[in-house]
Phi, psi and omega in degrees: 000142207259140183243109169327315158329287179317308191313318220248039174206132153259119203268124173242156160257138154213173300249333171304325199111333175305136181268124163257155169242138173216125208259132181286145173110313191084179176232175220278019163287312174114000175251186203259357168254003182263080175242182174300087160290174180252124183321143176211157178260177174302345174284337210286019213284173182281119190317334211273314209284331187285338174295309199281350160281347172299289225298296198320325192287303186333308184305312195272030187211230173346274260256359174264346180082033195231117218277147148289138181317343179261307164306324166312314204282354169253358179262346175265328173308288173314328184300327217272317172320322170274332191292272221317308195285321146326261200349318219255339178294315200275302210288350187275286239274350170285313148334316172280321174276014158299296207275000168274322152352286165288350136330267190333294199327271173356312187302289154294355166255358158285348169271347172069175180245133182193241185246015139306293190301330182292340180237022163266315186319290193274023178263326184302305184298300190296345189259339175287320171305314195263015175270324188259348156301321191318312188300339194251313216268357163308317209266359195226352202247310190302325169300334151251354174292328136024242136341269184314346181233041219317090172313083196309138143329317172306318187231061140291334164296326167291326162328301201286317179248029166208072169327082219255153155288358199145061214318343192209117169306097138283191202229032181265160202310326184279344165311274168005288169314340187249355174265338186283307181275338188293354185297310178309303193308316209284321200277335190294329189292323168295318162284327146338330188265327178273014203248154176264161169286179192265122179330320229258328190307282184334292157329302192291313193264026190072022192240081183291320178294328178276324170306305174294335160301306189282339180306311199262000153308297186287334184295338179274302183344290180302315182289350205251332169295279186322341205061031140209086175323018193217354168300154177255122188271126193288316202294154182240339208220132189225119155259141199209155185290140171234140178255167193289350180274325172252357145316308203266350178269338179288346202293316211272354182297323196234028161248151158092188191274204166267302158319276178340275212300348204255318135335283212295294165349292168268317163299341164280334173286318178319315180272348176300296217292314203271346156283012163271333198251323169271328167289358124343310181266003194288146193336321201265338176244002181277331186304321192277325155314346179275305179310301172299319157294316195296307164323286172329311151328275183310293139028264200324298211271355167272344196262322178277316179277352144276351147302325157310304189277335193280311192294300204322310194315295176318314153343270189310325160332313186282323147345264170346309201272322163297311145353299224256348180264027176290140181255125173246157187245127198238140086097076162233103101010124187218139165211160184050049182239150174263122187256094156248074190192097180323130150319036244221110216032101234178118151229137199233107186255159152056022176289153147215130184251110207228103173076063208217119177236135191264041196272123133078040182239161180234111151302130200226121129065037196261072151285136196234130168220113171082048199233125132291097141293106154237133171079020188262176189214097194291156188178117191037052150274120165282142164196165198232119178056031168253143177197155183253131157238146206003079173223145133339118167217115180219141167079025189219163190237104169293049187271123198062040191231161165249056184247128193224197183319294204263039147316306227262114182239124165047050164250150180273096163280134198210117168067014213260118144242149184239107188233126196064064173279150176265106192260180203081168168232152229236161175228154177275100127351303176294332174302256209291319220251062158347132172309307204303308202294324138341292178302339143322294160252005167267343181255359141281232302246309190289305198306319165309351176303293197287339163310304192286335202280308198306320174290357147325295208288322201267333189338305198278337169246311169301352192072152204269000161297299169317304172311278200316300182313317175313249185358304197283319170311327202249023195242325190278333186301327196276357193277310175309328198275005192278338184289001171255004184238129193211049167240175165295304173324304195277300174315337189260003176252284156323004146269341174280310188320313162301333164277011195253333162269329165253023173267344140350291177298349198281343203255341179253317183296307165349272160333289194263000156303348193273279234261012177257352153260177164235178210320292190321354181238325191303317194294306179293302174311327176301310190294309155342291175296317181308328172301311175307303164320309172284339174300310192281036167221353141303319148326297176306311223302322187296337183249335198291287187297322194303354179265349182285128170109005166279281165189171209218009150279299186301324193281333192298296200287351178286324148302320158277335180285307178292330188261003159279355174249343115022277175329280175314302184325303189278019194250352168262030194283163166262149184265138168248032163272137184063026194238146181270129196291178203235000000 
């Protein structure tokens, strides 16, 4: 078949060697390929040469890694399109936690305060009760508890945060008491439990429909208390920042197993608490977070370890006064005698007693050193702070008394029985148990009454700095004057003062440990200090007591030292009077 192309071109060669093509007739241009071709349209061009211009194009582009130009201009178009929309996402949702603060408000003065709030107040108040027991029945508890486990002055601190039973479990009054304070503790957990979560809590973890519930819960509540049940909770629309922790728990709520959704759950709150516990540390809250654990801290270890210490001291005061009217006995012989008559404050060196009966009598405050027993005979003896050191003892029978091993310090026994011992130590109530020392702590524990009210009235107009700073400053002052005092009166009078003075700061950190974070936080940080507290009032308890009957400077100056770096400390807190919380 003849290729029309072909026919109508002539190939010379010339003299160079070079190939020209030239087509008969020519065109009407004069070059030689624009001749009468046979109309053909544009498509029509040949597959092989359009293939080999792709392939050409690829190669010198694509296939070098070098993007085409229209693609860049459509990958910077989609970048500007993600920046505006990030942009336009940070700028909604800083906006939406701007405006939830004044929202909730709004929110809440439309449920209006009423008789919700009154039976949140008194579920909180037991629970603040049994929070503020801990602190008092140590100081109502160590005087006979003691006794009863017999305890050195060393290890009362441990006393004071562990209640142990016991060489033997009895059935005493300070038992009673401590079953007496667990009531409070007992009623806030029940009511805690009949009580709804906190609206603000919900909000925050995306559980919006249960906020509007408890929400339209308090509103009815107050209002139906008010006489008027007919009121309407208006609101419809609660807007709140949803974070990407809550994207993936609405995705995973209604996928998966049971397990699985229940798994997702708890490991997506797990990882909330502990970036709740780092974020903590974020720029804009660690200076003030530091400042505030030290507050705390300081507070604690000063407020608990002279709690500890204020009964004991008087204690020891008595100790002292008692001492010194002590009778001593050198080197007497006693024989065939009946002793039915107590013994009371008495040391017997070298003594001997021989075929000497000991019936239905109470030993006080008795040491016997280097003393022979023999053939004598114990029977229902009570004793308090009594003990045999290096003595002999033969031939003789203990019955039904509670004088037991650690009675006996580096004594020789011969022949010796012990029949029905009352092991442990046992107490006179009427006897042992001072009034004072009671009164001690009771009249600390009445003296914080007029501190919450005055700090009650002033929070708000003097500010919650003042209240702290004030307080700890004038708490140190009473700690000091105690190295000047060396009656019981006068210790038992800078002791209500101090406590009449520095539970204001416990009533202002308290507040602005609140209000200086926000809700996404306040529960882990609160929770933090408060931890910090109880470390630091083990503390005290453990140095406080090993010093009493020591000396009463190091627990005094350990004290006026914290709550004056304290003091100082918290007058740099920033003030949170008239600001909404966030």
């Amino acid at each position: 078949m003849d290729d029309p192309y072909h026919n109508n071109v002539n190939q010379q060669v010339t003299e160079g060697g070079e190939y020209t093509y030239t087509q008969d007739g020519g065109g009407q241009d004069g070059y030689p390929y624009q001749t009468d071709y046979p109309p053909q349209d544009e498509d029509a061009a040949s597959d092989a040469t359009e293939g080999a211009d792709d392939d050409e194009q690829m190669y010198e582009g694509e296939y070098q890694g070098v993007p085409h130009p229209d693609e860049i201009k459509e990958a910077r178009r989609a970048a500007r399109i993600e920046a505006k929309r990030k942009a336009r996402q940070a700028a909604q949702q800083v906006e939406e936690e701007e405006s939830l603060p004044d929202q909730y408000e709004s929110i809440m003065e439309d449920c209006g305060h009423g008789r919700f709030q009154w039976m949140l107040f008194f579920v909180l108040g037991l629970a603040l009760m049994a929070d503020g027991v801990d602190g008092f029945v140590v100081g109502f508890v160590l005087p006979s508890a003691e006794k009863d486990m017999c305890i050195s002055n060393a290890d009362k601190g441990l006393l004071g945060w562990g209640f142990a039973i016991g060489s033997e479990f009895q059935i005493h009054s300070w038992r009673l008491f401590i079953l007496v304070c667990l009531l409070p503790a007992l009623a806030a957990l029940i009511g805690v439990i009949f009580m709804p979560e906190s609206p603000r809590f919900l909000l925050e973890s995306a559980r919006h429909d249960e906020a509007w519930m408890i929400l339209r819960q308090v509103h009815d509540t107050n209002w139906k208390a008010k006489g008027e049940p007919e009121r309407v909770f208006t609101v419809t629309n609660i807007k709140t920042p949803q974070t990407q922790e809550d994207e993936f728990i609405e995705i995973q709520s209604d996928t998966g197993t049971a397990f699985q959704r229940w798994t997702v759950r708890h490991m997506t709150m797990l990882q909330q608490v502990m970036a709740n516990m780092m974020s903590l540390s974020a720029p804009e809250l660690r200076l003030q977070g530091l400042f505030l654990v030290i507050v705390w801290f300081c507070l604690a270890f000063s407020y608990h370890g002279l709690g500890v210490w204020f009964p004991d001291m008087i204690k020891y005061m008595q100790y002292e006064e008692y001492e010194s009217k002590v009778r001593v006995f050198h080197r007497e012989r006693v024989e065939r005698f009946h002793f039915n008559f107590s013994l009371v404050n008495q040391i017997h060196r070298e003594g001997e007693y021989i075929h000497d009966k000991f019936a239905n009598i109470e030993i006080k405050s008795v040491k016997f050193e280097d003393t022979l027993f023999e053939n004598c005979y114990f029977e229902d003896v009570k004793s308090t702070n009594t003990f045999f050191e290096n003595c002999t003892i033969k031939n003789t029978v203990f019955y039904n008394t509670d004088l037991w091993q650690e009675k006996f310090k580096d004594c020789r026994m011969e022949n010796t029985t012990f029949l029905h011992p009352k092991k442990g130590c046992h107490l006179n109530f009427q006897e042992e148990n001072d009034i004072v020392i009671y009164m001690v702590s009771f009249l600390g524990s009445l003296a914080v009454l007029p501190g919450n009210i005055v700090s009650a009235l002033f929070m708000d107009k003097i500010g919650r700095i003042r209240i702290i700073g004030g307080s700890m400053l004038a708490s140190s002052a009473c700690t000091f004057l105690l190295l000047l005092s060396f009656s019981q009166g006068a210790v038992i009078c800078w002791q209500c003062l101090f406590y009449g003075v520095s539970v204001a700061a416990w009533n202002g950190l308290e507040v602005i440990s609140v209000e200086l974070y926000p809700s996404s936080k306040r529960g882990t940080a609160f929770g933090i200090l408060n931890g910090v507290c109880k470390f630091a009032a083990i503390i005290a308890s453990f140095i406080f007591a090993a010093f009493i009957g020591i000396t009463k400077i190091i627990p005094i100056f350990l004290a006026f030292a914290a709550l004056v770096c304290g003091g100082l400390l918290a007058l740099k807190l920033p003030e949170t009077r008239e600001k909404i919380l966030s």
